[in-house]
C-alpha positions as CSV (number, residue, x, y, z in Angstrom):
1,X,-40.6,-17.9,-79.6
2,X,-37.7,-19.5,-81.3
3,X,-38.8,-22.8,-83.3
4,X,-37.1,-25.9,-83.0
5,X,-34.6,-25.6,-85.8
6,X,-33.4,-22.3,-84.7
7,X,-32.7,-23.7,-81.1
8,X,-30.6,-26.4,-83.0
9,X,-28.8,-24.0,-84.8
10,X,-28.2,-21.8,-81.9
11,X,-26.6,-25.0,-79.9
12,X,-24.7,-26.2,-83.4
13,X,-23.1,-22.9,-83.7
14,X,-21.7,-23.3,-80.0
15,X,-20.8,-26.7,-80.2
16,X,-18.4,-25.3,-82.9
17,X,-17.1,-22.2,-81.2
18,X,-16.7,-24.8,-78.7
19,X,-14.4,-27.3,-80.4
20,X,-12.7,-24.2,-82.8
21,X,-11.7,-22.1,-79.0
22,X,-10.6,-25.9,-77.9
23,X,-8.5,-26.9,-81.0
24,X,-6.7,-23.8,-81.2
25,X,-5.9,-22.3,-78.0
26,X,-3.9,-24.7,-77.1
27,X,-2.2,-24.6,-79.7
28,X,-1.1,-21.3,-80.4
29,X,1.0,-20.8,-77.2
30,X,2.7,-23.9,-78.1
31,X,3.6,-22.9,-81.9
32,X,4.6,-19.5,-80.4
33,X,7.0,-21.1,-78.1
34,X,8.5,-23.8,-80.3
35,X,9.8,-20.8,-82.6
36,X,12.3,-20.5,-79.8
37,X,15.3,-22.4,-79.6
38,X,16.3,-23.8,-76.1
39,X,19.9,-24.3,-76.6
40,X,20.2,-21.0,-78.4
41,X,21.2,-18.6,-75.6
42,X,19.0,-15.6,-77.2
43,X,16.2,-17.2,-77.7
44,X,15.8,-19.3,-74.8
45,X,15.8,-15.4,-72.8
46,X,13.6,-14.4,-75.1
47,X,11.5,-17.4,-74.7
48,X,10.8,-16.3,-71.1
49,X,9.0,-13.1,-72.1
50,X,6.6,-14.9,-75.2
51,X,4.7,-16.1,-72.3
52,X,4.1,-12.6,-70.7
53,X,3.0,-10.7,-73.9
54,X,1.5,-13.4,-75.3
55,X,-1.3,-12.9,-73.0
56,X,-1.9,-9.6,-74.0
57,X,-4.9,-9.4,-75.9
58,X,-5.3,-7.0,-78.1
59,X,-7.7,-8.7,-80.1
60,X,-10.1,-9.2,-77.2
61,X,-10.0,-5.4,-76.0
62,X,-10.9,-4.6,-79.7
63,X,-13.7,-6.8,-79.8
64,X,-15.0,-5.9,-76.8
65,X,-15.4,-1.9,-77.4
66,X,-15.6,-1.3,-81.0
67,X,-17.1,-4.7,-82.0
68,X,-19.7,-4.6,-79.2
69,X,-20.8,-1.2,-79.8
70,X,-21.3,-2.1,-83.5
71,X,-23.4,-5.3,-82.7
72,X,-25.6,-3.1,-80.5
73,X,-25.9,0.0,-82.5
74,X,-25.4,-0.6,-86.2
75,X,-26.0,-4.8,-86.8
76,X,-24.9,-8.4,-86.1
77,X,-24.4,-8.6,-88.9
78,X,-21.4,-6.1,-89.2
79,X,-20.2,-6.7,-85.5
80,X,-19.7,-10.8,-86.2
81,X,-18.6,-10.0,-89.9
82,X,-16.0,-7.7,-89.1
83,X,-13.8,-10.3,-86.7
84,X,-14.8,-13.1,-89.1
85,X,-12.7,-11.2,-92.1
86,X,-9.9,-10.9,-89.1
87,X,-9.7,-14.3,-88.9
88,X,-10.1,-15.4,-92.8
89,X,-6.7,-12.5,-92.8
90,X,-5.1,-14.4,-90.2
91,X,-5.4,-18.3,-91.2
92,X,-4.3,-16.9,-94.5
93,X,-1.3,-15.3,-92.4
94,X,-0.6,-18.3,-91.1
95,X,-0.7,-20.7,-94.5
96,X,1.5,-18.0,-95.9
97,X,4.4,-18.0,-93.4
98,X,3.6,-21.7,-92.4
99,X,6.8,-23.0,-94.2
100,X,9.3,-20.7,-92.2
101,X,7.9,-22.2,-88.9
102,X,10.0,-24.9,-86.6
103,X,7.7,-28.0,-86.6
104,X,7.9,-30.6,-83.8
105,X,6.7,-33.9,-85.7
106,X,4.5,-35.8,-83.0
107,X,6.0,-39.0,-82.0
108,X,2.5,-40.6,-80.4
109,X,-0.1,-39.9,-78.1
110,X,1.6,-38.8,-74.4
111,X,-1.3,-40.7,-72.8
112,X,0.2,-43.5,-73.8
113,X,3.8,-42.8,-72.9
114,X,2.1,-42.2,-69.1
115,X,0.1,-45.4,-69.5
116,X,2.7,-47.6,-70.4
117,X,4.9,-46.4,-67.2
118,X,1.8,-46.7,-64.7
119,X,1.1,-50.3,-66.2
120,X,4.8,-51.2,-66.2
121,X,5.0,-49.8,-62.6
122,X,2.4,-51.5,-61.5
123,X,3.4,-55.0,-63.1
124,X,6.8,-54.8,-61.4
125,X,5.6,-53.3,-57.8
126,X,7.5,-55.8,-55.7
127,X,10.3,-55.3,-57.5
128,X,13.2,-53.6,-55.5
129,X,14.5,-50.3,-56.8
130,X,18.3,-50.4,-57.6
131,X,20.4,-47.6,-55.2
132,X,22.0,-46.4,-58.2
133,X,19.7,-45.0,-60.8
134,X,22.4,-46.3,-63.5
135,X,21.0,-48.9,-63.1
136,X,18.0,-48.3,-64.7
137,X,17.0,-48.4,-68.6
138,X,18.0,-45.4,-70.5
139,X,18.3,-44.9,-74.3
140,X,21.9,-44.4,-75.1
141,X,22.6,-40.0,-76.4
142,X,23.0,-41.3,-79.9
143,X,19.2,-42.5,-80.0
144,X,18.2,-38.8,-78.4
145,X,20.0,-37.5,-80.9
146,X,18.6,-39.2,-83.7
147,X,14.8,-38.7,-82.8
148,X,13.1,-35.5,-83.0
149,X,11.6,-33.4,-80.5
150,X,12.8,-36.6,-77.7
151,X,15.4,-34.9,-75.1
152,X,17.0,-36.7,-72.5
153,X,15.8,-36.2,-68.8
154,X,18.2,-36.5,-65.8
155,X,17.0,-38.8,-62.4
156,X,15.0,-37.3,-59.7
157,X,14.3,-39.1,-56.6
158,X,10.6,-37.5,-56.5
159,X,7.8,-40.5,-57.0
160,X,10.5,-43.2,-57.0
161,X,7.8,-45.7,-57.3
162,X,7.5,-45.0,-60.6
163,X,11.1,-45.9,-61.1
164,X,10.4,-49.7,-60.9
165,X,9.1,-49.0,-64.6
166,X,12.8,-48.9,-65.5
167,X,14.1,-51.5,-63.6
168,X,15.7,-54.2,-66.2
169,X,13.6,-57.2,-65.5
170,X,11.3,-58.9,-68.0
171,X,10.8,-59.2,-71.8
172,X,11.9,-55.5,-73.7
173,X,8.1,-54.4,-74.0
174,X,7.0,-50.6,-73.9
175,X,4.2,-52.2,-71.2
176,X,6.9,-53.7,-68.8
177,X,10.5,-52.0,-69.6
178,X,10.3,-48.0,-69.8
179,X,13.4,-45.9,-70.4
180,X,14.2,-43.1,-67.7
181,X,13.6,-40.4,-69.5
182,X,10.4,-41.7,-70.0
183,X,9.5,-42.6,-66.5
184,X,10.8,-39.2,-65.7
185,X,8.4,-37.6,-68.5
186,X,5.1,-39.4,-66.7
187,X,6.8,-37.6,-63.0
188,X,6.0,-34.1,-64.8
189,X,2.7,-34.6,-65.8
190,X,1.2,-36.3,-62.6
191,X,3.0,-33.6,-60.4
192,X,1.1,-31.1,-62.7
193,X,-2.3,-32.2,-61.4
194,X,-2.1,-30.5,-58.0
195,X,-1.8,-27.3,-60.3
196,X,-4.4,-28.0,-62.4
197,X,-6.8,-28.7,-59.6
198,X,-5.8,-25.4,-58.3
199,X,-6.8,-23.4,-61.2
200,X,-10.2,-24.5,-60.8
201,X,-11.1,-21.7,-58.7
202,X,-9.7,-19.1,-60.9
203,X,-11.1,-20.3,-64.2
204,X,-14.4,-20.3,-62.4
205,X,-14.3,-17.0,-61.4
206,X,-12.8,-15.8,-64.6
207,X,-16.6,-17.3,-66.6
208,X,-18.4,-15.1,-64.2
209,X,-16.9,-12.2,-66.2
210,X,-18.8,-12.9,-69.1
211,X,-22.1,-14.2,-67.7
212,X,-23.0,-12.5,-64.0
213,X,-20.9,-9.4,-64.6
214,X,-22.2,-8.9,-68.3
215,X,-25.8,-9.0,-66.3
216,X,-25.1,-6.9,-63.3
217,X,-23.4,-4.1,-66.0
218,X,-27.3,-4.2,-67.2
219,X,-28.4,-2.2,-64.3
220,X,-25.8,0.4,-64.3
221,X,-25.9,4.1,-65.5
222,X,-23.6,3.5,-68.6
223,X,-24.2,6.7,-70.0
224,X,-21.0,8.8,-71.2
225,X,-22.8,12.5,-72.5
226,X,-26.0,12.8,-74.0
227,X,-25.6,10.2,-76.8
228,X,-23.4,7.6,-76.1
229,X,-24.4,4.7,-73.8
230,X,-21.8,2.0,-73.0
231,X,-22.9,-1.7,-74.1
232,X,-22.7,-4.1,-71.1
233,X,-20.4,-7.1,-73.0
234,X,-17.9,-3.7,-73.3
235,X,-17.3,-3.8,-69.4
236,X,-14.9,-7.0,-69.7
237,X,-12.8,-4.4,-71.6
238,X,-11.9,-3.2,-68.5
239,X,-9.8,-6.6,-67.2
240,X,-8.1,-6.5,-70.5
241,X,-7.1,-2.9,-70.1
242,X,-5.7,-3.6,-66.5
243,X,-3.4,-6.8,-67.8
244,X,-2.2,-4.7,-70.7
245,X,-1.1,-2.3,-67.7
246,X,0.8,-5.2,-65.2
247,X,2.3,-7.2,-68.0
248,X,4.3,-4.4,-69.2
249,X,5.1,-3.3,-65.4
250,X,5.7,-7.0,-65.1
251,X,7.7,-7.9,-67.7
252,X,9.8,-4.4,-67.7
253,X,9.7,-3.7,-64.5
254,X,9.3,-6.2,-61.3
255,X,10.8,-9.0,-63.4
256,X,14.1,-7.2,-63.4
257,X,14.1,-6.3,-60.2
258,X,13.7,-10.0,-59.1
259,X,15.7,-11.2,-61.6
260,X,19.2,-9.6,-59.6
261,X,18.1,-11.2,-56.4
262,X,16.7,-14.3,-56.9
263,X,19.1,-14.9,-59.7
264,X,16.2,-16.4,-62.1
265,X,16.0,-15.4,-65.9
266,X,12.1,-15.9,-65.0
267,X,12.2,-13.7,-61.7
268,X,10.8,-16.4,-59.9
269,X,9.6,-19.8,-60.7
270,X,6.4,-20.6,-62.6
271,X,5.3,-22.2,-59.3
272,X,5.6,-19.2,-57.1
273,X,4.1,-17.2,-60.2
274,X,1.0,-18.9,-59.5
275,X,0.9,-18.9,-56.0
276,X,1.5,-15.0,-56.2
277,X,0.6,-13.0,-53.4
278,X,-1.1,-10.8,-55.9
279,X,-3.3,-13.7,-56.9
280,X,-4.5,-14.0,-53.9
281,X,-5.7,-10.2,-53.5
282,X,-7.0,-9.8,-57.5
């Protein structure tokens, strides 16, 4: 029976694999893809394929054959110890080649860009929109060009309420007057929640491979000869082995064949990506 500290423990450590899985997930896409230059015609291609190998996890089948097997066979101890060096080798990586990396310098929170167009929106509501979107405020190319990581973003007609936030009426407050760019900016993320609340389903399903499936692999014959048994957790290995298999064919293969028809450097579009029939069936 495990005493009261050791519970505590037990829930601190996850707390922090929580918030360390949290901090830097994220994150690491993002570094990867800012090392790519959008107005550089060979990297932007190239820019299109991070995102397929990226998610190749080579780490993660690794762990979940050799590292498992250890944990269950020879010790804890050497199973968690083993991937903790590989991580002190990789942060050190990282410092090391941390000064050759392209930096975006954060220019504020992007909740607050969104706010500031909802509340300006909302302040001018009976305001009427302008036919021309000329019209409407927009930093001149010289201040675009002289911030950092701030690009300018052409009119759409999509969620032209939102547009009123522009309109040139009232004091020059960030709360009441919002440039088009960033009206346009707050467009991207709201029309991003319908995809978000899609992927709901999936990520869902995708927990149960570590939880229900690890538990069901309990009850299977898992023997391979008359010595070797294969550890439950080591089962997931098998989803990593089948995406290590369709990226390539993806990447190498179907997006090519795509690419001459549909005229795309992606294919097809992120959004018919995710509606993929082959979603569907997987």
């Amino acid at each position: 029976m495990a005493s009261v500290f050791q519970i505590g423990i037990f829930y601190c450590a996850l707390y922090i694999v929580a918030n360390g899985t949290g901090g830097t997930k994220p994150n690491i896409s993002t570094i990867g893809a800012d090392q790519f230059d959008n107005y550089e015609p060979k990297e932007r291609f190239q820019k299109l394929s991070f995102f397929n190998w990226f998610s190749i996890f080579l780490g993660t089948l690794f762990s979940n054959t050799f590292l498992v097997y250890l944990k269950d066979n020879v010790g804890w101890g050497v199973g968690y110890g083993l991937p903790t060096t590989g991580l002190d080798v990789s942060i050190m990586v990282f410092l090391v080649g941390i000064r050759y990396y392209r930096h975006k310098t954060p220019s504020g929170s992007p909740f607050t860009r969104i706010a500031q167009v909802l509340v300006a929106a909302a302040r001018k509501w009976k305001v009427v929109l302008p036919n021309d979107p000329k019209e409407l405020h927009e930093l001149s190319l010289e201040e675009y060009a002289s911030s950092a990581g701030i690009f300018r973003i052409d009119h759409t007609t999509s969620l032209r309420l939102l547009d009123k936030a522009a309109v040139k009426i009232g004091p020059n407050s960030p709360w009441i007057l919002c440039s088009l760019t960033q009206v346009e900016e707050a467009k991207k993320m709201i029309k991003m929640l319908p995809v978000l609340i899609a992927t709901f389903m999936p990520s869902t399903m995708l927990a149960q491979t570590h939880t229900l499936f690890i538990k069901q692999g309990t009850t299977l014959k898992r023997g391979i000869g008359p010595n070797f048994k294969i550890p439950p957790a080591s089962l997931t290995a098998f989803i990593t082995i089948s995406m290590l298999i369709t990226i390539v064919v993806y990447d190498r293969f179907i997006v090519p064949f795509l690419r001459k028809y549909t005229k795309n450097p992606r294919g097809i579009t992120l959004l018919q990506r995710l509606g993929l029939a082959l979603s569907c069936i997987s």
